[in-house]
C-alpha positions, 0 to 999 in steps of 0.5 A: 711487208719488208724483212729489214731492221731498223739499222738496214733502214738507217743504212738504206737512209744514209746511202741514198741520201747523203748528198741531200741537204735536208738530211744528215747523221746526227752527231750522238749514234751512228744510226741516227739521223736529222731531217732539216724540216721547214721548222728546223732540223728533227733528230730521229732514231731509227729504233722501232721504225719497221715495227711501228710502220708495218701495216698488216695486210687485211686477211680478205685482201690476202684472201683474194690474192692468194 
């Protein structure tokens, strides 16, 4: 569970991993990035990334814990 937005996650990317050669900042947005995969470079855009990834906790898992 996370309280970021996409452009902290994109922020968050570029910070740590800059220096990496499997990653750079595409050329078209500021937010958006490449990862150099074994097939070739992907271009990805980070809009949507927290929504689609949030995985929701199971109300019986949160149950116990609380």
């Amino acid at each position: 569970m996370t309280s970021g937005t996409d452009k902290s996650l994109a922020s968050k990317f570029f910070n740590h991993l800059s220096g990496n050669k499997h990653f750079k900042q595409a050329r078209k947005a500021s937010d958006q990035f490449i990862v150099v995969h074994y097939a070739g470079p992907v271009e990805y855009d980070p809009f949507g990334f927290t929504e689609k990834n949030a995985d929701p906790i199971d109300a019986n898992i949160a149950k116990v814990l609380s």
